[in-house]
C-alpha positions in Angstrom: 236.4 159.0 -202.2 238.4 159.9 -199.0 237.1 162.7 -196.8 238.5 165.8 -196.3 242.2 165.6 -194.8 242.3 161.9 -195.7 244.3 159.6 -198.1 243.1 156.2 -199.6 245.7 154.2 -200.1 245.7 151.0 -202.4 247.3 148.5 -200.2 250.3 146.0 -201.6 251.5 144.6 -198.5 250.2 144.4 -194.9 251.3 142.9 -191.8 249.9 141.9 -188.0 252.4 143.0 -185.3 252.5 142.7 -181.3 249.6 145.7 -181.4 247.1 143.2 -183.1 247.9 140.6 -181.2 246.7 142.4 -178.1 244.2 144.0 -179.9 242.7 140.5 -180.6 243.4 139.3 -176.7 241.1 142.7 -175.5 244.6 144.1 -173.7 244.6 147.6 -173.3 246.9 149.4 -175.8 245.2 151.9 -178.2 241.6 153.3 -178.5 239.0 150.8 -180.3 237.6 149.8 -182.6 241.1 149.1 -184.9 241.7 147.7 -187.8 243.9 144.9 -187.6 246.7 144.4 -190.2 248.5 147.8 -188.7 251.6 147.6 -190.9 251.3 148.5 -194.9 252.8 149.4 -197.7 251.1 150.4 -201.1 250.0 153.1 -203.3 248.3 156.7 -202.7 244.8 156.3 -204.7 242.9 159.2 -203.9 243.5 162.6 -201.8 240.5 164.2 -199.9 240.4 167.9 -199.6 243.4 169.7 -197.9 245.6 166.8 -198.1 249.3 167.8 -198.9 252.2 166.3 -199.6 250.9 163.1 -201.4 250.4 163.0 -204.9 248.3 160.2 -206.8 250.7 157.0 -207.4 252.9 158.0 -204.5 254.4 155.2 -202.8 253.6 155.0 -199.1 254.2 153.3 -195.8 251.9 152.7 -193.4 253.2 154.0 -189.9 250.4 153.1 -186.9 252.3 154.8 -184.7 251.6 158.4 -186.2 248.9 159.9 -184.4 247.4 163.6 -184.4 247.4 165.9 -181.7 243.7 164.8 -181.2 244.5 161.2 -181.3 243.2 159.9 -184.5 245.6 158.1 -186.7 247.3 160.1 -189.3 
């Protein structure tokens, strides 16, 4: 179950870009630790409290370039 303000998201697709590749080579790029495989595509599954616009079945991107104001991926 996703905490609250998070979205779990069934994954169809994923891909590594240029960020994993420097991620793997230890360059500096974005705060660690990452998961690699930034780039995705699949299907909302759950919603954690205070989550809106999503809906259960939604189909999503994954965009790793979206970050809060705080710096935590959105």
């Amino acid at each position: 179950m996703p905490a609250p303000g998070e979205v779990l998201i069934r994954l169809r697709a994923s891909a590594l870009n240029h960020l994993d590749v420097w991620i793997r080579k230890g360059l500096p790029s974005v705060p660690k630790p990452r998961i690699l495989g930034a780039d995705g595509a699949g299907v909302v599954e759950a919603l954690g409290e205070g989550v809106d616009g999503f809906d259960r079945g939604d189909s999503v991107v994954i965009n790793p370039g979206v970050e809060a104001p705080d710096g935590a991926s959105t």
